[in-house]
DOMISE-264453 format. One record per residue: residue in one letter; z, y, x of N, C-alpha, C in turn. Coordinates in steps of 0.2 Angstrom, whole numbers, padded with zeros to 4 digits, always signed. Example, Ala and Ser with C-alpha at 12.3 -4.5 7.8 and 13.67 -1.06 7.14 Angstrom:
<atoms>
a+0039-0028+0066+0039-0022+0062+0039-0016+0066 s+0035-0011+0064+0036-0005+0068+0039+0000+0064 
</atoms>
This chain:
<atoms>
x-0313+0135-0063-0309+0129-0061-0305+0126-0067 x-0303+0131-0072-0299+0126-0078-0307+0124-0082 x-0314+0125-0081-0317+0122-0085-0317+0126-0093 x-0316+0133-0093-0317+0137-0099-0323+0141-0099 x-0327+0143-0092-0331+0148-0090-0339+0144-0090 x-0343+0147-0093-0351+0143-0092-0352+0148-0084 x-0358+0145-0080-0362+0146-0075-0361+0155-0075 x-0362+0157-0083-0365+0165-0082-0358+0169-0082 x-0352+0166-0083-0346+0171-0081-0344+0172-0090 x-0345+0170-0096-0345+0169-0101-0338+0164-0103 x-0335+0165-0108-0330+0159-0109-0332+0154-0113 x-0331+0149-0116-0334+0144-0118-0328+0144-0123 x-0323+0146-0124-0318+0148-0129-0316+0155-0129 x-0314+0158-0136-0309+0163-0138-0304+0165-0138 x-0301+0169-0135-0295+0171-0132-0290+0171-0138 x-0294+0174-0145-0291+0175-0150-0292+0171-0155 x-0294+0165-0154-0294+0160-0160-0289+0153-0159 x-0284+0155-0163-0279+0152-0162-0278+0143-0163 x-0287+0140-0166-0286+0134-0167-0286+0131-0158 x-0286+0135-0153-0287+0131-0146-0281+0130-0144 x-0276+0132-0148-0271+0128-0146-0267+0120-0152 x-0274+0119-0155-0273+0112-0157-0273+0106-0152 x-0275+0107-0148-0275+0103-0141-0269+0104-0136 x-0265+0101-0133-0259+0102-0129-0262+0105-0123 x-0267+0103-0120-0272+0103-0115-0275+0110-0113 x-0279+0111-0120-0282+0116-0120-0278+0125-0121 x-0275+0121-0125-0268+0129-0126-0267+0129-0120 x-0265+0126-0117-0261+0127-0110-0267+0130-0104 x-0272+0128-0102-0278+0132-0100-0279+0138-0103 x-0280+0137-0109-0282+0144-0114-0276+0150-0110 x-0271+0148-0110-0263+0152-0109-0265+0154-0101 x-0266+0148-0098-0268+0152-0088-0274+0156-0089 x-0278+0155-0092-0283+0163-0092-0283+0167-0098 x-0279+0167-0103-0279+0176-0107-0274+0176-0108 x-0267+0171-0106-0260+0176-0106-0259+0177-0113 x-0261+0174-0119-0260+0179-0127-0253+0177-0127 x-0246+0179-0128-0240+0180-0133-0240+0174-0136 x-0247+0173-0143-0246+0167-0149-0248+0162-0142 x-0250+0160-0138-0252+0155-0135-0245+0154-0130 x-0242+0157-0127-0236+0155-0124-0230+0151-0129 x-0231+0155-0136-0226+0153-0143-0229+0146-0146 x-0232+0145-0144-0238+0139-0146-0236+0133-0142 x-0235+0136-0135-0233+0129-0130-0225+0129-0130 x-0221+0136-0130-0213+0135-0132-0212+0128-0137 x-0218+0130-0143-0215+0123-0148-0217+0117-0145 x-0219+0115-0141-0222+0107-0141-0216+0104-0141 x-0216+0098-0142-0210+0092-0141-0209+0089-0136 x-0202+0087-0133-0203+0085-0126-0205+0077-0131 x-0210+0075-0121-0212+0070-0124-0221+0071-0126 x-0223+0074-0129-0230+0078-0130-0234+0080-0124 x-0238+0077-0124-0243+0077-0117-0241+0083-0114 x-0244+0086-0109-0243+0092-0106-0236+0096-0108 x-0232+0094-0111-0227+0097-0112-0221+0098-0107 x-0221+0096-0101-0216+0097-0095-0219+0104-0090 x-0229+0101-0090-0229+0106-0086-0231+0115-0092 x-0232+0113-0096-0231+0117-0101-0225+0124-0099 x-0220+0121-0100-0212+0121-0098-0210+0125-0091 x-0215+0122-0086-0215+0123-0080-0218+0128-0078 x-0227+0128-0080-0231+0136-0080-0226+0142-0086 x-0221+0142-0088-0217+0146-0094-0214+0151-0090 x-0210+0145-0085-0204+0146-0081-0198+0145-0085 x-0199+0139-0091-0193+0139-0095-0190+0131-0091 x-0192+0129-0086-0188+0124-0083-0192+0124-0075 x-0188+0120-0072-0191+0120-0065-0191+0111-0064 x-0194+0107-0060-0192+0102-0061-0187+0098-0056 x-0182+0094-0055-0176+0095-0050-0180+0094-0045 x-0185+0090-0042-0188+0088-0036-0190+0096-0034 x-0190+0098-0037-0191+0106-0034-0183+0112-0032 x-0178+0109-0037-0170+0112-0034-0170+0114-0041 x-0171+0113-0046-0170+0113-0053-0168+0121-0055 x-0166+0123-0060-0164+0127-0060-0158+0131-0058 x-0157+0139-0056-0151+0140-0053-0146+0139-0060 x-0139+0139-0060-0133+0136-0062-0134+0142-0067 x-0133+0148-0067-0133+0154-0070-0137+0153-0077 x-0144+0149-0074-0150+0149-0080-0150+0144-0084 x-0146+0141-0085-0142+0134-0086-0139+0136-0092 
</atoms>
């Protein structure tokens, strides 16, 4: 579904080569299937404004968006 996986169940990227998070895009898919630490810290940096960087922010859980009831007051 994210387009990382060939026909035979193989990945088509490295879980541990950290140049896939030179793409905003692909860090962030890389991040939905191996979960690494340096790829989560990878997407913390982006700049708001930076392609994927909201939902970046949103798969983190470091923002909610208000259309959704934004964050509780506490986590504010």
């Amino acid at each position: 579904m994210l387009g990382l996986k060939k026909r035979d169940g193989s990945l088509t990227i490295s879980c541990n080569e950290k140049v896939v998070c030179n793409e905003p895009i692909l860090c962030l898919k890389a991040y939905l299937l191996c979960r690494k630490r340096w790829m989560k810290k990878e997407l913390e940096k982006l700049e708001p404004g930076t392609p994927y960087a909201r939902i970046a922010r949103v798969v983190l859980g470091t923002a909610i968006p208000e259309e959704c009831g934004g964050l509780p007051p506490e986590c504010r």
